[in-house]
N, C-alpha and C positions, 0 to 999 in steps of 0.2 A: 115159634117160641119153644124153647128148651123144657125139657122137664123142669131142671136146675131152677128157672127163670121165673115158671108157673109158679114151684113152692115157695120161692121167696115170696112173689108176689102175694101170694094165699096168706103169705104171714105176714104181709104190710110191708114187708121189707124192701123198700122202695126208691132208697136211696144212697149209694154207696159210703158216705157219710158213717154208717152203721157200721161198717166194716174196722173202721178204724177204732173201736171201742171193743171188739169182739175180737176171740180167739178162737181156734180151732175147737177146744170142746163144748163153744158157748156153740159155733154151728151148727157141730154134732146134735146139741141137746133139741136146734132148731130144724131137727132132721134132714139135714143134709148129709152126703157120703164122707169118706173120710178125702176122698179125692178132689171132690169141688171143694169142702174146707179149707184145705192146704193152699189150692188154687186161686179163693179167694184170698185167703192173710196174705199170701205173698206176693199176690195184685195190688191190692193196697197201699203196701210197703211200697211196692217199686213205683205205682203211680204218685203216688207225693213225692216220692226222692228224683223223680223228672218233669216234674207238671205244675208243682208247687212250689 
């Protein structure tokens, strides 16, 4: 398990669902880097514009 993976988790953050309401500085503030931020908004994005 990822560092990344642990902190989410620690914060309940449990379901990718979440990701779709948040932005990069709402991650930030959920202490995440600036780098998995980024990584996740624009996972989200692309997984609904192929998945959904």
């Amino acid at each position: 398990m990822t560092v990344s993976l642990k902190h989410l988790i620690g914060r309940g953050i449990t379901y990718w669902i979440f990701f779709r309401s948040s932005n990069e500085k709402s991650l930030l503030d959920h202490g995440l880097n600036v780098g998995v931020a980024c990584l996740l908004c624009k996972g989200v994005s692309r997984f609904e514009e192929y998945v959904l």
